[in-house]
KOLGU-4560 file (N, C-alpha, C; in nm, 3 decimals, padded with zeros to 5 digits):
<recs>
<n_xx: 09.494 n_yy: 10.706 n_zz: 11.906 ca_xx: 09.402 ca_yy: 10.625 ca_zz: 11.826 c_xx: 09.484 c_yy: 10.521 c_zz: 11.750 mol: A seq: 1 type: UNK>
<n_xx: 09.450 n_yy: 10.369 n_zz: 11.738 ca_xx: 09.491 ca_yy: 10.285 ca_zz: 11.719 c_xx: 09.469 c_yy: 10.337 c_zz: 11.540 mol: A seq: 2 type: UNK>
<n_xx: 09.572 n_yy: 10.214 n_zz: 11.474 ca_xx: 09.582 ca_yy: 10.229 ca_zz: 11.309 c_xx: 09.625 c_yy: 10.111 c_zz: 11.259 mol: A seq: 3 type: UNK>
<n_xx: 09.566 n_yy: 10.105 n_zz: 11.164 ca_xx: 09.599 ca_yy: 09.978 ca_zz: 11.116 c_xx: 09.646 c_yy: 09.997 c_zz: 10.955 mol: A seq: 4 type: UNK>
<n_xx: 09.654 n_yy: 09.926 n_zz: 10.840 ca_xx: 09.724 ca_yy: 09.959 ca_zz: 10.689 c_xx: 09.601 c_yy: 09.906 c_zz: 10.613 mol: A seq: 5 type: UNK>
<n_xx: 09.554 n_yy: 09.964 n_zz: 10.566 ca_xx: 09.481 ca_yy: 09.923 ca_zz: 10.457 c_xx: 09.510 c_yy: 09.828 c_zz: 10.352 mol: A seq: 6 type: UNK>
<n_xx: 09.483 n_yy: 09.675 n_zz: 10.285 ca_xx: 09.512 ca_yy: 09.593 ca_zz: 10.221 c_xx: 09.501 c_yy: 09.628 c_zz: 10.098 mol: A seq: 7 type: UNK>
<n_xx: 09.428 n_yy: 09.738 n_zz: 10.068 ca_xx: 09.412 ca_yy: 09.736 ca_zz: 09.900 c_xx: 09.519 c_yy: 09.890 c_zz: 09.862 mol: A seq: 8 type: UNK>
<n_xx: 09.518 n_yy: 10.006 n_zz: 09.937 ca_xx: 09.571 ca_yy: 10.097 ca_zz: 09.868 c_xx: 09.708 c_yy: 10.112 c_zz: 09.977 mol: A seq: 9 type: UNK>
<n_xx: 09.718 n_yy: 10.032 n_zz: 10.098 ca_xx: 09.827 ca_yy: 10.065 ca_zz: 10.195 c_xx: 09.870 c_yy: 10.190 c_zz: 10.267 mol: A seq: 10 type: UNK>
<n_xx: 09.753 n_yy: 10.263 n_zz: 10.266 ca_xx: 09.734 ca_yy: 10.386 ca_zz: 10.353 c_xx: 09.691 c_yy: 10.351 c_zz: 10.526 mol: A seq: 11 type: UNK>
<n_xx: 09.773 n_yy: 10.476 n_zz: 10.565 ca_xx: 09.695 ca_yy: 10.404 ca_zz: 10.706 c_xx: 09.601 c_yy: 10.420 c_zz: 10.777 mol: A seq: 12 type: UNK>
<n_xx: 09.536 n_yy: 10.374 n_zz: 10.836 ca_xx: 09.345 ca_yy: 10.373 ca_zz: 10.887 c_xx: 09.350 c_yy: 10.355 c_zz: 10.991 mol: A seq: 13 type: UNK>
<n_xx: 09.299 n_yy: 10.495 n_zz: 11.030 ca_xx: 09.275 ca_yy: 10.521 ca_zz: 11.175 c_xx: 09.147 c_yy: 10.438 c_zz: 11.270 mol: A seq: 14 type: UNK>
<n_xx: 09.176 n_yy: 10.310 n_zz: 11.354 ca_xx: 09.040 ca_yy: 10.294 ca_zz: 11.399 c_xx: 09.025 c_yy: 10.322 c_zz: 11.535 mol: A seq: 15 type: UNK>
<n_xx: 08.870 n_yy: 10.325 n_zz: 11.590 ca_xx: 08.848 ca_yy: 10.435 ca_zz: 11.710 c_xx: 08.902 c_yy: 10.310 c_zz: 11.819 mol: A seq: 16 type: UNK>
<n_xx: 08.900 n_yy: 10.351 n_zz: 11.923 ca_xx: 08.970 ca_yy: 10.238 ca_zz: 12.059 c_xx: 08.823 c_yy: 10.151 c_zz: 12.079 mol: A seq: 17 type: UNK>
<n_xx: 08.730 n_yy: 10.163 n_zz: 12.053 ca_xx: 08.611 ca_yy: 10.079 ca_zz: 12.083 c_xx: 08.609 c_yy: 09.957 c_zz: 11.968 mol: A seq: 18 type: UNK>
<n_xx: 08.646 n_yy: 10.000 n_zz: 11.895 ca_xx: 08.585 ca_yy: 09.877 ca_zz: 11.766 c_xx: 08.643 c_yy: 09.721 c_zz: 11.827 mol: A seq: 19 type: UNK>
<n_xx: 08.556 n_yy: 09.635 n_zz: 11.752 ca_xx: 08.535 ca_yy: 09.470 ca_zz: 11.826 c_xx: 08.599 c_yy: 09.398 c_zz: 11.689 mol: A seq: 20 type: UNK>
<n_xx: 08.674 n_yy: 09.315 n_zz: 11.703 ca_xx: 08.685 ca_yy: 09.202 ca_zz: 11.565 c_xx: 08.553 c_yy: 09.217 c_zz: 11.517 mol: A seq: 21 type: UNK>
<n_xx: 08.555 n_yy: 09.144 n_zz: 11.376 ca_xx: 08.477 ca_yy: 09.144 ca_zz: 11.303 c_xx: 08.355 c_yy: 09.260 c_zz: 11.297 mol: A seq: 22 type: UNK>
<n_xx: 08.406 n_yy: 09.413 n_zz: 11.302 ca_xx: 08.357 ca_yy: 09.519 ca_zz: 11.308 c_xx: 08.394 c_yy: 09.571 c_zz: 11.152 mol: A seq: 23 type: UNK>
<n_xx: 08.362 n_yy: 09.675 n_zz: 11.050 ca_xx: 08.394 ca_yy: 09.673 ca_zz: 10.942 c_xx: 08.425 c_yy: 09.831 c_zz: 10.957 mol: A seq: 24 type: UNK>
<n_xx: 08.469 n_yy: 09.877 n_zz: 10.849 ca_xx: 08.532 ca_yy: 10.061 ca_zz: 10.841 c_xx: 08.539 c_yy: 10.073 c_zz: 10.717 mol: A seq: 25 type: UNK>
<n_xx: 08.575 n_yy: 10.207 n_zz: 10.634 ca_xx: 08.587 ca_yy: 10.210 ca_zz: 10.509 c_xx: 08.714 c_yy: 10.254 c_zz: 10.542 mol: A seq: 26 type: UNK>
<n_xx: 08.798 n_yy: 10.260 n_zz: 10.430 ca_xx: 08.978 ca_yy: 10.340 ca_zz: 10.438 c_xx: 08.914 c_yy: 10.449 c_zz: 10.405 mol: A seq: 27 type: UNK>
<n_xx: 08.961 n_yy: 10.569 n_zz: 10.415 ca_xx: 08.911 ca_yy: 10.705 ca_zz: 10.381 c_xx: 09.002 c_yy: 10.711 c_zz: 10.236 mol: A seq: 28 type: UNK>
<n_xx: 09.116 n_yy: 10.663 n_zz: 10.209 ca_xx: 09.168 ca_yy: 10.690 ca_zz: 10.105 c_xx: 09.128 c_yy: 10.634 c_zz: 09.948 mol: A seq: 29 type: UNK>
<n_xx: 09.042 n_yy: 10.510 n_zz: 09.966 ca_xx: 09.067 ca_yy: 10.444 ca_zz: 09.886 c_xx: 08.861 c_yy: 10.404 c_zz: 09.859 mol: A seq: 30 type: UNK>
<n_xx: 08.808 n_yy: 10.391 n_zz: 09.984 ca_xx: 08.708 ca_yy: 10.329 ca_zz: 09.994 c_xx: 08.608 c_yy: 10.215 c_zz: 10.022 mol: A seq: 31 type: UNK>
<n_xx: 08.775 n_yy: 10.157 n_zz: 10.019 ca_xx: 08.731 ca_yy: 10.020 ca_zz: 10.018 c_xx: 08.705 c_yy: 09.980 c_zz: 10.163 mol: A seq: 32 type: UNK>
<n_xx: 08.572 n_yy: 09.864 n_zz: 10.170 ca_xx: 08.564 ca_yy: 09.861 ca_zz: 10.301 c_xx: 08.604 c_yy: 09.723 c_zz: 10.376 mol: A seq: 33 type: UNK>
<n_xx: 08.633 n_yy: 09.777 n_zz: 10.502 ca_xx: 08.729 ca_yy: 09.627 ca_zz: 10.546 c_xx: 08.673 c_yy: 09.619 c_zz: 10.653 mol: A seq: 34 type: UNK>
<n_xx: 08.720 n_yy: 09.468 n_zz: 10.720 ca_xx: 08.692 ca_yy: 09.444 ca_zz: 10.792 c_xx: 08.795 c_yy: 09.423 c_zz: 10.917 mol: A seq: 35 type: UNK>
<n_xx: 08.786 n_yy: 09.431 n_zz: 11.065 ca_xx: 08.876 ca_yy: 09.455 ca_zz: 11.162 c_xx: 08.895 c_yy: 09.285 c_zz: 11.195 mol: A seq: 36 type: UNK>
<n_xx: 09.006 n_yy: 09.208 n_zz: 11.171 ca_xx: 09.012 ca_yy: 09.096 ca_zz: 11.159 c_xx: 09.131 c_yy: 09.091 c_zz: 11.312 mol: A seq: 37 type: UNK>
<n_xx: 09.197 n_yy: 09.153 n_zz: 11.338 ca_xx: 09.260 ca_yy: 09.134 ca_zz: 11.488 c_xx: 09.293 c_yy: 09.281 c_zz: 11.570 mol: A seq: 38 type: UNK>
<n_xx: 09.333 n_yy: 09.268 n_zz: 11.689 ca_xx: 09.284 ca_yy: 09.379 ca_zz: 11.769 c_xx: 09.433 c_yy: 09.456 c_zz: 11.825 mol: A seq: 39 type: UNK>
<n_xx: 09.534 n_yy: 09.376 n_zz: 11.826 ca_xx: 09.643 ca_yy: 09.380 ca_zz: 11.915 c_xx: 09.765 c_yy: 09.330 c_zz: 11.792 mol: A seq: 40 type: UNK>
<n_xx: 09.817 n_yy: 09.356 n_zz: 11.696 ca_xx: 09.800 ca_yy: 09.460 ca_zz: 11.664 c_xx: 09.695 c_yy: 09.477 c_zz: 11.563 mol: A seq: 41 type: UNK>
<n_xx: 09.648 n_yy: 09.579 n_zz: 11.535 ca_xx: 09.533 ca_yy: 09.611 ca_zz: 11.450 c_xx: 09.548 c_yy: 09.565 c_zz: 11.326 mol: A seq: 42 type: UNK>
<n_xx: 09.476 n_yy: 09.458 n_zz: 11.228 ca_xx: 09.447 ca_yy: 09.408 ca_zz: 11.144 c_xx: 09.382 c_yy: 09.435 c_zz: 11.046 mol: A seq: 43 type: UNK>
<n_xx: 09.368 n_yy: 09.459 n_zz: 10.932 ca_xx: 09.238 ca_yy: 09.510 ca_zz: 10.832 c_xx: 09.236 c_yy: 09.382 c_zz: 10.723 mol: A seq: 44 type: UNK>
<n_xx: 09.153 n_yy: 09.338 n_zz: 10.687 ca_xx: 09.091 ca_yy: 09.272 ca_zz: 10.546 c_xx: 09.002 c_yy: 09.291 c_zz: 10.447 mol: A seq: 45 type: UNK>
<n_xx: 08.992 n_yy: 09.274 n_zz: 10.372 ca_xx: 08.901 ca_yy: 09.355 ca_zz: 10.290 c_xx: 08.789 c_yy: 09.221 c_zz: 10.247 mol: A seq: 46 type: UNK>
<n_xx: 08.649 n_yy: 09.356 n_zz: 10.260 ca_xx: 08.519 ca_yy: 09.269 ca_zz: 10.261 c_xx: 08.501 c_yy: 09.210 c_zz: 10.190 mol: A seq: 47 type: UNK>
<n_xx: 08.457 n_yy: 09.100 n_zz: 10.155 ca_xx: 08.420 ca_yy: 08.979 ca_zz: 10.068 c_xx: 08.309 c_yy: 09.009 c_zz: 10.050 mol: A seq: 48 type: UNK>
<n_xx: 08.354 n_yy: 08.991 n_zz: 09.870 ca_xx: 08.193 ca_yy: 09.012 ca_zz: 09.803 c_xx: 08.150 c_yy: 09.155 c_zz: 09.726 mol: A seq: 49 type: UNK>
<n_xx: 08.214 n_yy: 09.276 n_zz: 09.777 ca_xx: 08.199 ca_yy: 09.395 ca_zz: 09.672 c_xx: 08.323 c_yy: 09.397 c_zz: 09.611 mol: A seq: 50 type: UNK>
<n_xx: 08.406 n_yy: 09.360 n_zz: 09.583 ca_xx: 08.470 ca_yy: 09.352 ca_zz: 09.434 c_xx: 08.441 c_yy: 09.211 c_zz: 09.340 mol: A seq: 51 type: UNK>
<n_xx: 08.516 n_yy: 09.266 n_zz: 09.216 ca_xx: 08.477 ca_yy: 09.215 ca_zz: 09.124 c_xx: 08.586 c_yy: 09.100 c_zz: 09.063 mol: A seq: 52 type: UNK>
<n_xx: 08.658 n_yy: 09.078 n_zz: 09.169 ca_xx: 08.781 ca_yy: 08.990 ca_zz: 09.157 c_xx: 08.739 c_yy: 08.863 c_zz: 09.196 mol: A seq: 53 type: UNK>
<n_xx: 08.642 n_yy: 08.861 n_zz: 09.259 ca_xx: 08.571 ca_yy: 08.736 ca_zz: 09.270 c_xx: 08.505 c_yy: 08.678 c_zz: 09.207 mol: A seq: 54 type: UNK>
<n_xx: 08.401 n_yy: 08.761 n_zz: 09.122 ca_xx: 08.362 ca_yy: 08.721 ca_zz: 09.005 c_xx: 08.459 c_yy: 08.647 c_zz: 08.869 mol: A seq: 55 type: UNK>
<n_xx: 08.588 n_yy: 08.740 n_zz: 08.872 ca_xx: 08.665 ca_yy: 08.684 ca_zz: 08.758 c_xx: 08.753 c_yy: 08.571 c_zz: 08.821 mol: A seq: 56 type: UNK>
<n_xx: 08.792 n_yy: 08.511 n_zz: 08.933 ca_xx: 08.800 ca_yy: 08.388 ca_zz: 08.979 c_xx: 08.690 c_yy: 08.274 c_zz: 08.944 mol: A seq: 57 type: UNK>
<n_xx: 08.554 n_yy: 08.310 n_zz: 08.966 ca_xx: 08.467 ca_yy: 08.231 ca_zz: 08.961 c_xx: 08.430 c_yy: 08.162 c_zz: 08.825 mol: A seq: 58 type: UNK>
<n_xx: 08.490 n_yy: 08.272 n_zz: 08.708 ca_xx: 08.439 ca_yy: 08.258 ca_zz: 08.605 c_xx: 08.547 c_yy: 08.149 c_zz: 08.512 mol: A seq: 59 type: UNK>
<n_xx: 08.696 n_yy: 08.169 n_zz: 08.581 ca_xx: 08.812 ca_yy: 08.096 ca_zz: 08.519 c_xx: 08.771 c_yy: 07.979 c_zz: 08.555 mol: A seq: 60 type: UNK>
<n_xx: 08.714 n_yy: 07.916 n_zz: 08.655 ca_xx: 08.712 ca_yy: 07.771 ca_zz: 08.706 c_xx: 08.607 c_yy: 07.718 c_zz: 08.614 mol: A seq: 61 type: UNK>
</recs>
């Protein structure tokens, strides 16, 4: 089973051999949910829009 690193807590995340780019997963460690951004080697990013780090960007400008 392919794996990829998680961006927010850097654990590693197991994903199944079927998943497609732009397919999403949660990290089991952490929760946070990401998204499968490349395939070869396995990629993770984290979803835009449920944290709150965006908000406090939005608010400095």
């Amino acid at each position: 089973m392919p794996t990829g690193t998680c961006p927010d807590c850097e654990a590693e995340v197991h994903v199944d051999t079927d998943v497609d780019k732009g397919d999403t997963i949660t990290c089991d460690e952490c929760g946070t949910e990401l998204e499968v951004v490349g395939l070869d080697p396995v990629e993770l990013d984290i979803v835009e829009g449920d944290d709150d780090e965006d908000v406090d960007e939005e608010e400095e400008e």
